[in-house]
FISE-450738 format. One record per residue: residue in one letter; residue number from 1; x, y, z of N, C-alpha, C in turn. Coordinates in steps of 0.05 Angstrom, whole numbers, plus 32768, in hexadecimal, padded with zeros to 4 digits. Example, Ala and Ser with C-alpha at 12.3 -4.5 7.8 and 13.67 -1.06 7.14 Angstrom:
('a'; 1; (8108; 7F8E; 809C); (80F6; 7FA6; 809C); (8108; 7FBE; 809C))
('s'; 2; (8101; 7FD3; 808E); (8111; 7FEB; 808F); (8102; 8001; 809D))
This chain:
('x'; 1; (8A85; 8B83; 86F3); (8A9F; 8B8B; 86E8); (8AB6; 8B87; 86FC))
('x'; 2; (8ACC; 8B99; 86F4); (8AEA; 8B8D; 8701); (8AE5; 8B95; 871A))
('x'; 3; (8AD9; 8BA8; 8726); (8AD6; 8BBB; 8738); (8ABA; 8BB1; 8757))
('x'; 4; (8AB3; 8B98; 8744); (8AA3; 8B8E; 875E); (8A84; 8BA3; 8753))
('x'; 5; (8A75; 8BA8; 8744); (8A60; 8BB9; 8738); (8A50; 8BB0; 8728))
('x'; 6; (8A3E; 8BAC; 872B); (8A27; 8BA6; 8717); (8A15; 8BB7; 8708))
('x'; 7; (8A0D; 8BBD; 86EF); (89FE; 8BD9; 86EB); (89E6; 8BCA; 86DE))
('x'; 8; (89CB; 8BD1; 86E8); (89B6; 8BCE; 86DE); (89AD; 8BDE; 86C1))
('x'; 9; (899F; 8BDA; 86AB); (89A5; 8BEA; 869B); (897B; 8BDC; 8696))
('x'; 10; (8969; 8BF1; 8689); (894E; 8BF4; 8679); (8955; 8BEE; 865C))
('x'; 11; (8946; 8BE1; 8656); (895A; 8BD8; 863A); (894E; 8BE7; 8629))
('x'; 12; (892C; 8BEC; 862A); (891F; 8C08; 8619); (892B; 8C29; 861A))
('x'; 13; (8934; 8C2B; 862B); (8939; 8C45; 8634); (8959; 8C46; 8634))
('x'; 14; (896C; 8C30; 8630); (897E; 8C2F; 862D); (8996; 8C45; 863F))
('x'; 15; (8989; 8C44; 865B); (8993; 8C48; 8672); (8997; 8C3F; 8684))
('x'; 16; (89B0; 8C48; 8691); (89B3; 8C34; 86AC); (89A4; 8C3F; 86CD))
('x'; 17; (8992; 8C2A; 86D5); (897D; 8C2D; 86E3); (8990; 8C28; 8702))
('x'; 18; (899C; 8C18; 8702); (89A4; 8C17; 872B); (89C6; 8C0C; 8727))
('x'; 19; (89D5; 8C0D; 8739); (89EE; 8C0A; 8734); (89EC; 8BF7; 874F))
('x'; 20; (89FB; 8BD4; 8752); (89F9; 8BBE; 8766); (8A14; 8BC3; 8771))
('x'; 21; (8A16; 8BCC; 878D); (8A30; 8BCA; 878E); (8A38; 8BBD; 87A9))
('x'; 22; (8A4B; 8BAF; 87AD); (8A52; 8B9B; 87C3); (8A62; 8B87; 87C4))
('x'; 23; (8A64; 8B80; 87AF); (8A7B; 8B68; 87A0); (8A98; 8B6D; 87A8))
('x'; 24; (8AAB; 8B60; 87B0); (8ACA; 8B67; 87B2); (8ADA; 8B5C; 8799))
('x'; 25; (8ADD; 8B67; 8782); (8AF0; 8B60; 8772); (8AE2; 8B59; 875B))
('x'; 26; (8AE2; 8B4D; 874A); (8ADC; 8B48; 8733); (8ABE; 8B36; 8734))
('x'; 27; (8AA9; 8B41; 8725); (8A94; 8B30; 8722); (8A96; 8B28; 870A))
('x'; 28; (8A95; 8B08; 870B); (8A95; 8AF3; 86F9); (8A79; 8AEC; 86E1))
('x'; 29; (8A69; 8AF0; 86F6); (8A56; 8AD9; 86EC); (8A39; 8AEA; 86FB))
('x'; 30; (8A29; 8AE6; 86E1); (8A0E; 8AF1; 86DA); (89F5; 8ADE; 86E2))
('x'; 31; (89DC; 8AE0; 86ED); (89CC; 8AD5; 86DB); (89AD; 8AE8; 86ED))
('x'; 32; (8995; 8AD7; 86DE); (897D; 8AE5; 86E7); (8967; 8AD3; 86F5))
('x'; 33; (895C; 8AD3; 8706); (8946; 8AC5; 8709); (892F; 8ACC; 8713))
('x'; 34; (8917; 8ABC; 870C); (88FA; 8AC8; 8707); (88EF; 8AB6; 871E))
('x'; 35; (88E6; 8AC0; 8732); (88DC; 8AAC; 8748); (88BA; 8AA9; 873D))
('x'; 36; (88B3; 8A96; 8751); (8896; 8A94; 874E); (887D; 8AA8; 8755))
('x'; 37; (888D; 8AB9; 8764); (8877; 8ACB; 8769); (887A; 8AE5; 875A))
('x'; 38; (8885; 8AEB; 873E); (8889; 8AF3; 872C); (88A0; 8B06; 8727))
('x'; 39; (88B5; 8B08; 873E); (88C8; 8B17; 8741); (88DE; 8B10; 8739))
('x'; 40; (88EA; 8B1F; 872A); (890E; 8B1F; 8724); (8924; 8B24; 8735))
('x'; 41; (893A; 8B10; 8732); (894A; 8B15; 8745); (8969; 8B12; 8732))
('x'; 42; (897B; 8B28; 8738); (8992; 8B23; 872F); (89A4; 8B0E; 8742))
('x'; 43; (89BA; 8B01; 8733); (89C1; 8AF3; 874A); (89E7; 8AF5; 8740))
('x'; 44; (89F8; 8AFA; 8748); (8A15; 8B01; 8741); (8A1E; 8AF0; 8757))
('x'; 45; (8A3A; 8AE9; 8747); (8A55; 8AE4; 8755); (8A72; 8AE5; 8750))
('x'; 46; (8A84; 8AE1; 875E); (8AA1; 8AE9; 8754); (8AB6; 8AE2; 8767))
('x'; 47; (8AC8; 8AF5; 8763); (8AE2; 8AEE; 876F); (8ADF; 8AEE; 8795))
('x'; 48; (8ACB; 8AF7; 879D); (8AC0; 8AFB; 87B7); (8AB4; 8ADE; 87C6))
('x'; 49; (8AB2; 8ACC; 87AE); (8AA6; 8AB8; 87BC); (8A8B; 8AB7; 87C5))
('x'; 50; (8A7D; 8AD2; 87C0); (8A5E; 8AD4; 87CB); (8A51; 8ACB; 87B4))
('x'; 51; (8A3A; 8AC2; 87B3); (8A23; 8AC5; 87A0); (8A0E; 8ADE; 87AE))
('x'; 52; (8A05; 8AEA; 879E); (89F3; 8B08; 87AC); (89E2; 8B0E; 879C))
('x'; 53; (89D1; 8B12; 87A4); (89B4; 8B0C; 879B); (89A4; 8B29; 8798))
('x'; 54; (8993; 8B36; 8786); (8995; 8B54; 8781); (8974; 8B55; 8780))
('x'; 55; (8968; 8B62; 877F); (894D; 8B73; 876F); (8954; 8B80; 8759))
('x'; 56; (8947; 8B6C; 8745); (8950; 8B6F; 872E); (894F; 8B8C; 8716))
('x'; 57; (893C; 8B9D; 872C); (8928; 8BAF; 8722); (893D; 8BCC; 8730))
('x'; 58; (892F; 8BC4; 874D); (8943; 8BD7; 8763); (8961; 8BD6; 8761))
('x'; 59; (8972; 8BC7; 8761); (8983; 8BBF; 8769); (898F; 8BB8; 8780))
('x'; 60; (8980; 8BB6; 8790); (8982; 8BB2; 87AD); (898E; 8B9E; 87B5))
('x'; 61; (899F; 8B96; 87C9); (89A9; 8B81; 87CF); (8997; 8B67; 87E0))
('x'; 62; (898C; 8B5B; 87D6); (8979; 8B43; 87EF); (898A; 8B34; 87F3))
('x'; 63; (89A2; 8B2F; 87EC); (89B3; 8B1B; 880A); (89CE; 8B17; 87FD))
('x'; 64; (89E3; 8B0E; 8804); (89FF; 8B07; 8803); (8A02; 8AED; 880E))
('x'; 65; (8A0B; 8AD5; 87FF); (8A0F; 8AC0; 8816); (8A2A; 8AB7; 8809))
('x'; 66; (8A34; 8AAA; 8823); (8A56; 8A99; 8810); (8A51; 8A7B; 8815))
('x'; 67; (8A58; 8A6B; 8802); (8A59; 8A53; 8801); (8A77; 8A45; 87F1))
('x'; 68; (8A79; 8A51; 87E0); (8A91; 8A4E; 87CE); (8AA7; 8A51; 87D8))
('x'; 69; (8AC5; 8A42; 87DC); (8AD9; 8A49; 87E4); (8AE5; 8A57; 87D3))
('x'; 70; (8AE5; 8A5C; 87B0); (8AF7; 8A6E; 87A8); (8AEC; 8A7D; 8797))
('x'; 71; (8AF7; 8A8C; 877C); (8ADE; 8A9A; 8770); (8ACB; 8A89; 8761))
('x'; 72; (8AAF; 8A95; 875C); (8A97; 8A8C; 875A); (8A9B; 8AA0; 8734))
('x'; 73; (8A96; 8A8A; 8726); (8A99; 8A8B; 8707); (8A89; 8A89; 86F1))
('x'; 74; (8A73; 8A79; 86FD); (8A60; 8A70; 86F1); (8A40; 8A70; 870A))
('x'; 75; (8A32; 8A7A; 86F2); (8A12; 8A75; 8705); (89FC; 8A6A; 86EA))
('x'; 76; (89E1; 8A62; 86EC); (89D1; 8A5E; 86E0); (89B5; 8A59; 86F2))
('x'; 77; (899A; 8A5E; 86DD); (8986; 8A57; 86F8); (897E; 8A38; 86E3))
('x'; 78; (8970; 8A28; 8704); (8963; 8A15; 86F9); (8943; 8A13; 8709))
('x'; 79; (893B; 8A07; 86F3); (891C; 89FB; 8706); (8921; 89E9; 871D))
('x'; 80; (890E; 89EE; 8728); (8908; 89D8; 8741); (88EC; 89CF; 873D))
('x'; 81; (88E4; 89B6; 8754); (88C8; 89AC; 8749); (88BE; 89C7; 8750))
('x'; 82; (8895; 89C4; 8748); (8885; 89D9; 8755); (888B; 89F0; 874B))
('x'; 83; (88A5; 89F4; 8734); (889C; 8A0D; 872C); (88B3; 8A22; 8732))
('x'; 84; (88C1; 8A1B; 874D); (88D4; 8A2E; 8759); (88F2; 8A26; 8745))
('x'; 85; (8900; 8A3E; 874A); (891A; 8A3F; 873A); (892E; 8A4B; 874E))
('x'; 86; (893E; 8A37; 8744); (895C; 8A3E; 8754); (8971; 8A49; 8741))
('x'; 87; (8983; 8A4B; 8758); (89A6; 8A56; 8748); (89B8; 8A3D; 8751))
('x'; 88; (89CA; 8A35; 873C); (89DE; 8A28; 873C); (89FB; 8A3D; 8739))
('x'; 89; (8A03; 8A32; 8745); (8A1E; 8A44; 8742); (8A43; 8A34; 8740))
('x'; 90; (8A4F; 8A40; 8742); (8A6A; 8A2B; 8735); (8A83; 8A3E; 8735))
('x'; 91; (8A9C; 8A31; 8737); (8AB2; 8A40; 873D); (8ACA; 8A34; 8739))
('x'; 92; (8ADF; 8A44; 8745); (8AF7; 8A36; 8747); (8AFD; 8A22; 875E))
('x'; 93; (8AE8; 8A19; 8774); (8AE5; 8A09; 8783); (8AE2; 89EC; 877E))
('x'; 94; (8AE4; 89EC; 8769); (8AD2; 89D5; 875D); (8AB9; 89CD; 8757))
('x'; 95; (8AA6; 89D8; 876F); (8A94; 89CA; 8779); (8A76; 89D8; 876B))
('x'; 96; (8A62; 89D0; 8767); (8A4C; 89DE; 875E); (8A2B; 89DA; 8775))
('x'; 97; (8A27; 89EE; 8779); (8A15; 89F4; 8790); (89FD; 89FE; 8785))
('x'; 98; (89E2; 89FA; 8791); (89C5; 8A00; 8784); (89B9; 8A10; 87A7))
('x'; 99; (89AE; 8A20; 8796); (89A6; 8A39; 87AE); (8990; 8A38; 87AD))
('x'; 100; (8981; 8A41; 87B8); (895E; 8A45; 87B9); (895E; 8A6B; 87B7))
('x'; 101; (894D; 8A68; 87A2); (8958; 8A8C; 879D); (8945; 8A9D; 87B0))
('x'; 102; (892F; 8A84; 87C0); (8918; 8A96; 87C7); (8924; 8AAA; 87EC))
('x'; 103; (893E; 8A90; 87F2); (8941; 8A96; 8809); (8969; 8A96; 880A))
('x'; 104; (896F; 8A9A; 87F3); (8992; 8A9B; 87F5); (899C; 8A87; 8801))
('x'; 105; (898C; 8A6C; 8806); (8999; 8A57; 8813); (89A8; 8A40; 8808))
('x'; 106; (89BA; 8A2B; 8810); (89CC; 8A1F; 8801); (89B8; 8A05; 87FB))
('x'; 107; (89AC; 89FB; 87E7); (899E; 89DD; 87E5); (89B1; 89C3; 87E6))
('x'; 108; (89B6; 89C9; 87D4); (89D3; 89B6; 87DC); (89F8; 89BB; 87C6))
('x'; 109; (8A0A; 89AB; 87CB); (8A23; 89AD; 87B6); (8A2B; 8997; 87AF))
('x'; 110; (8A31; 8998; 879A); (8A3D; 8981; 8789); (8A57; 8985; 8790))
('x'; 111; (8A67; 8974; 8795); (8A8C; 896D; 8791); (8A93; 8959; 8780))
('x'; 112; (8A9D; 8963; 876C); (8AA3; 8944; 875E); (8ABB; 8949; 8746))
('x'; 113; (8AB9; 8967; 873B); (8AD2; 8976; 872C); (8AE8; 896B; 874E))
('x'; 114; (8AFB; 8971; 8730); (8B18; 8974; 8740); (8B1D; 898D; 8734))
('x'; 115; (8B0F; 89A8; 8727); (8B28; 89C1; 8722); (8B10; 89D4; 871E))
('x'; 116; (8B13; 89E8; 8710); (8B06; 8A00; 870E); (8AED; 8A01; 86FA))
('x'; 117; (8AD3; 8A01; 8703); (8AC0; 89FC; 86F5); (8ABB; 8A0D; 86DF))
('x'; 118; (8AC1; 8A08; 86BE); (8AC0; 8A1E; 86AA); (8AA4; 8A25; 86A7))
('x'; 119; (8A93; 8A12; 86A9); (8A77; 8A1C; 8697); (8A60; 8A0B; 86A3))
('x'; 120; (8A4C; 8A18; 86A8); (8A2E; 8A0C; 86B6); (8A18; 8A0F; 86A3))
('x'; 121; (8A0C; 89FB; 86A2); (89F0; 89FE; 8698); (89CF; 89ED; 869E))
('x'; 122; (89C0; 89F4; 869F); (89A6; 89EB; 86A3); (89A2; 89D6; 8686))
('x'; 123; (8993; 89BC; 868A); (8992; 89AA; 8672); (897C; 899A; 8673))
('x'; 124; (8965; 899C; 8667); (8947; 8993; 8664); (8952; 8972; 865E))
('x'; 125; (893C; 8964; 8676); (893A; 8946; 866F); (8925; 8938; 865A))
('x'; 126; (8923; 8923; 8652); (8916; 891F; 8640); (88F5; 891F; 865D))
('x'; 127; (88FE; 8913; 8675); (88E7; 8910; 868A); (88DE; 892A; 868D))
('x'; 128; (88E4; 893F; 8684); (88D6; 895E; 8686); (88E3; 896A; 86A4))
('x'; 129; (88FA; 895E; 86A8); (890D; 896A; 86C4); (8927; 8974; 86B6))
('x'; 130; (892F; 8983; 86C2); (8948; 8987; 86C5); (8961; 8989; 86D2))
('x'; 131; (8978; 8984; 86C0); (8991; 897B; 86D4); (89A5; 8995; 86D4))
('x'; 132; (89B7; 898E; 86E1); (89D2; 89AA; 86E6); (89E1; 8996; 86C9))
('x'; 133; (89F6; 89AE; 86B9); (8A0A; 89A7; 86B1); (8A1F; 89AB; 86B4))
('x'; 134; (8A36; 89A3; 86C0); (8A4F; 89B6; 86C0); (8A61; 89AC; 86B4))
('x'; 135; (8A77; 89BC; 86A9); (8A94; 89B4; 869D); (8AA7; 89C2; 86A8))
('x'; 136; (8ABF; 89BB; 86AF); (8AD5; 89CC; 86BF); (8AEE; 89C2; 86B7))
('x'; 137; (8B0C; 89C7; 86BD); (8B1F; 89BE; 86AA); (8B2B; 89AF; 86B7))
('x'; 138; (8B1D; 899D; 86BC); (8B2A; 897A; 86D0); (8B1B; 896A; 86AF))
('x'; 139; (8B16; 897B; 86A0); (8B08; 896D; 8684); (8AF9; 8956; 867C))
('x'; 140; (8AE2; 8959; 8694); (8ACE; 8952; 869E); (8AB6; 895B; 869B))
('x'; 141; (8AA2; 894F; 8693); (8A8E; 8961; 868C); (8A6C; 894D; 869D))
('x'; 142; (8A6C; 8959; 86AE); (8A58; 894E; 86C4); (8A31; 8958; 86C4))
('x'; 143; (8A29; 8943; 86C7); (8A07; 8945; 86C5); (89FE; 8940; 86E5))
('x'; 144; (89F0; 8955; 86F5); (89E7; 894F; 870D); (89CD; 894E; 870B))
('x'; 145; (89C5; 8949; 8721); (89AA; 8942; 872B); (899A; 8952; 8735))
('x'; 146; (8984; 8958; 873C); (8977; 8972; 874B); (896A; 8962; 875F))
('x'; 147; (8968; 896B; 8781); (8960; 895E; 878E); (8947; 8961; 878B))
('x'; 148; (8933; 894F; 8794); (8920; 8949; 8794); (890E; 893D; 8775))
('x'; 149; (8926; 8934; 876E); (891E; 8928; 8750); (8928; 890D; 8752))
('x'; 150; (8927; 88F9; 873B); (892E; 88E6; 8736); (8951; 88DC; 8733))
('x'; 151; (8955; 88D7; 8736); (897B; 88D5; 873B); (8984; 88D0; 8713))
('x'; 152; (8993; 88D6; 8718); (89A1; 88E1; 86F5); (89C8; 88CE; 8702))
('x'; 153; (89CC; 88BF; 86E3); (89E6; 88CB; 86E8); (89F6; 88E3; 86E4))
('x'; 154; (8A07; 88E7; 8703); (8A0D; 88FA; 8711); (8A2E; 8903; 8704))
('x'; 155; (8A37; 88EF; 86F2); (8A4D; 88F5; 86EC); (8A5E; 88ED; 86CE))
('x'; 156; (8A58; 88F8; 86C2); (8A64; 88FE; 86AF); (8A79; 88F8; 8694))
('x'; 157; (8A90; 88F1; 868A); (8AAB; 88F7; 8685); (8AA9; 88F9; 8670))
('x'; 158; (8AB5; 8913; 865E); (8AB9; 890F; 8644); (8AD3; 8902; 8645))
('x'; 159; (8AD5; 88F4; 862F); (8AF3; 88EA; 8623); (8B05; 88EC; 860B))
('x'; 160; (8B13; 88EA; 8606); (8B28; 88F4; 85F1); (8B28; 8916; 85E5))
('x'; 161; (8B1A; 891D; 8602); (8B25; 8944; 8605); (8B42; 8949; 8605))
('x'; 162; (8B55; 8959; 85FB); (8B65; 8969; 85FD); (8B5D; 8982; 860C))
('x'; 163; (8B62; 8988; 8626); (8B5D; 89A8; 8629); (8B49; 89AB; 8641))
('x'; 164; (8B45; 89BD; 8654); (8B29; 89C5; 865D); (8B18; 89C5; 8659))
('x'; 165; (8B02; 89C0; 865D); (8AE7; 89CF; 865A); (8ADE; 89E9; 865A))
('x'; 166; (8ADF; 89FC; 8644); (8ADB; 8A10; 8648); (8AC3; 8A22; 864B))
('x'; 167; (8AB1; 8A03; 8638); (8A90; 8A18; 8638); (8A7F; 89FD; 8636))
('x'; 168; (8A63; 8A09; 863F); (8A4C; 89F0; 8638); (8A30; 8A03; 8635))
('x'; 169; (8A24; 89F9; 862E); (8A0C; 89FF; 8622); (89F7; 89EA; 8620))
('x'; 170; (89D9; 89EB; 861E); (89C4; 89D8; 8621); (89B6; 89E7; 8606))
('x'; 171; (89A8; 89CF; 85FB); (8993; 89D2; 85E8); (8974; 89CE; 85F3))
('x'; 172; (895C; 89D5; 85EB); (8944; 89CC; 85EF); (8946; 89A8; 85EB))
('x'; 173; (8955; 899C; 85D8); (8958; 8987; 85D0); (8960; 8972; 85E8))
('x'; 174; (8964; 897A; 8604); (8976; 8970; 8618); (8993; 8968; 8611))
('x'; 175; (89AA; 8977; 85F7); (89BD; 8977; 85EF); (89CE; 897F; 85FC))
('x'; 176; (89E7; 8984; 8606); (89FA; 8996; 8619); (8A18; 8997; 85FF))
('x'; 177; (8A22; 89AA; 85FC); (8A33; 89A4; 85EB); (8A4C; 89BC; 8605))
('x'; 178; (8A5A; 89AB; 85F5); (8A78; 89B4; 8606); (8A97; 89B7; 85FB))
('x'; 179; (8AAA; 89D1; 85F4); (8AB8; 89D0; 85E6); (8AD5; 89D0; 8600))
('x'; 180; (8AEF; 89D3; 85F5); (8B08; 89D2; 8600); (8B1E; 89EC; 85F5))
('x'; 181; (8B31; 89E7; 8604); (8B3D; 8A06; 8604); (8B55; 89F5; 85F5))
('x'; 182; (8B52; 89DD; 85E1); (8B5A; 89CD; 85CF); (8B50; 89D7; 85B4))
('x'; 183; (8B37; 89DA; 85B4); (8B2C; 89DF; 8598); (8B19; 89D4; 8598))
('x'; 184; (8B15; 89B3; 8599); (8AFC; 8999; 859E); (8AE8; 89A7; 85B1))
('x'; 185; (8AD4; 8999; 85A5); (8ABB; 899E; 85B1); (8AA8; 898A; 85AB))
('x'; 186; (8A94; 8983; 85BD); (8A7D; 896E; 85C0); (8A68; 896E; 85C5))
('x'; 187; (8A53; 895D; 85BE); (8A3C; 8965; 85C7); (8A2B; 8949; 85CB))
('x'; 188; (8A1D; 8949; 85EA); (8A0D; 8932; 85F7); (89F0; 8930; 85F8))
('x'; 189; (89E6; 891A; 85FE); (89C7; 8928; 8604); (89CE; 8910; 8624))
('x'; 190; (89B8; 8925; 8633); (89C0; 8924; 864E); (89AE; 890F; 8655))
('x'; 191; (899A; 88FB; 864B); (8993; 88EE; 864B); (8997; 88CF; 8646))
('x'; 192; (89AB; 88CC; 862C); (89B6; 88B8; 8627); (89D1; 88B6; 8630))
('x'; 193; (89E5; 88CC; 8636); (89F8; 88D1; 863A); (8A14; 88CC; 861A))
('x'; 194; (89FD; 88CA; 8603); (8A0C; 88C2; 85E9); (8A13; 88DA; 85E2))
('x'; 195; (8A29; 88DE; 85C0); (8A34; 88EC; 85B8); (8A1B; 88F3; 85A6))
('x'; 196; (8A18; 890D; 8598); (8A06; 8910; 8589); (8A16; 891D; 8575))
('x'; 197; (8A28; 892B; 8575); (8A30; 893C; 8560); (8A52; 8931; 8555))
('x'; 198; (8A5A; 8915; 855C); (8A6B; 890F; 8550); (8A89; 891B; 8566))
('x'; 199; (8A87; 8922; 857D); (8A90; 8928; 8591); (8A91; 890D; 85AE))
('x'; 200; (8A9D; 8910; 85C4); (8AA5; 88FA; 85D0); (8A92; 88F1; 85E1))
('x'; 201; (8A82; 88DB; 85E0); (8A75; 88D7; 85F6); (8A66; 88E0; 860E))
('x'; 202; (8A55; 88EC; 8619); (8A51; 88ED; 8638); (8A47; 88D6; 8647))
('x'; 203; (8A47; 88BB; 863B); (8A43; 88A5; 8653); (8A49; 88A6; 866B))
('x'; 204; (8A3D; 8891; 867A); (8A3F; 8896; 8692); (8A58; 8888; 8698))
('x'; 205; (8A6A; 8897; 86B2); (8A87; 8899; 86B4); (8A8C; 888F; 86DB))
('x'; 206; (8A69; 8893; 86DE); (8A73; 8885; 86FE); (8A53; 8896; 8713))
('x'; 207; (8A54; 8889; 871F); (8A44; 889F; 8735); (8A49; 88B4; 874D))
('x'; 208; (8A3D; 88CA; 8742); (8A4F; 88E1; 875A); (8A43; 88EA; 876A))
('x'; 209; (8A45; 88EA; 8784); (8A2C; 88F4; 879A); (8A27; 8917; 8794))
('x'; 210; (8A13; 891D; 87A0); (8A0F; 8938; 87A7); (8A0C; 893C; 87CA))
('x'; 211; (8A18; 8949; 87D4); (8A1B; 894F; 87F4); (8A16; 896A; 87FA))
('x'; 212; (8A04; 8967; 880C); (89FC; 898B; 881F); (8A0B; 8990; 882F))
């Protein structure tokens, strides 16, 4: 919330079980992840610039790290090979970063927005991998790569947008659909990089590195 606070809540018992507190200013952005050795971990970020990492159960804090230069707006988890799952995260920095949730460490960052990243998502390949999605309001809508996988194109462009990017979403289908703070909205499959729903293109628009 506005206040930098996170409240754990039992959803049977419909009480709130531990209160996360440590954040400076507004927390943005949610998400959850299930490691391999069967444990839950909350993972938040915000106007603080931290990503912070919780016991999902306890509420305990297992680490604080900064990587982000401005607020941190967006998070999501993804697979990695072998089974392990990470956090992606995203902001007004531009830039989008993949963490290793087992040890709070930075894997690597994408730079390739020019403005404020609106919306992240995880997106099933037809190869049974998965890629990062992001959209941000340089009205751009970008497909990354996961290291230690096969190289993807890395970059993106919708065209004949009016507006930001305000949201994105993935299907089981490997679909990504993406609307504007215009009205228009689109939808790709991350594989062909074609239009599927009568929306603009995601062909490929160029190649974008990823840098640690």
């Amino acid at each position: 919330g506005p206040r930098g606070t996170i409240a754990l809540w039992s959803v049977p018992a419909g009480e709130q079980v531990a209160l996360c507190e440590g954040h400076q200013g507004c927390v943005h952005a949610l998400c959850a992840i299930y490691t391999k050795a069967g444990t839950s971990v909350l993972c938040s970020g915000g106007d603080d610039r931290k990503v912070r990492f919780w016991d999902a159960k306890s509420g305990e804090l297992l680490a604080a790290v900064r990587g982000h230069t401005g607020a941190i707006r967006q998070l999501c988890p993804i697979q990695l090979p072998r089974g392990s799952c990470a956090l992606v995260s995203a902001g007004d920095d531009s830039t989008v970063r993949l963490w290793d949730a087992s040890n709070a460490s930075i894997l690597w960052t994408g730079v390739s927005h020019c403005a404020q990243v609106t919306a992240l998502t995880a997106a099933d390949r037809s190869c049974g991998m998965q890629c990062v999605v992001s959209a941000a309001q340089d009205r751009q809508l970008k497909v990354w790569a996961v290291p230690g996988r096969p190289a993807l194109c890395s970059s993106q462009t919708l065209h004949g947008f009016q507006g930001s990017r305000r949201g994105g979403d993935a299907d089981s289908r490997s679909e990504v659909a993406s609307g504007s703070g215009a009205g228009s909205a689109a939808s790709g499959d991350v594989n062909s990089g074609a239009a599927t729903e009568g929306g603009a293109s995601i062909g490929r628009a160029g190649s974008k590195s990823l840098t640690s």
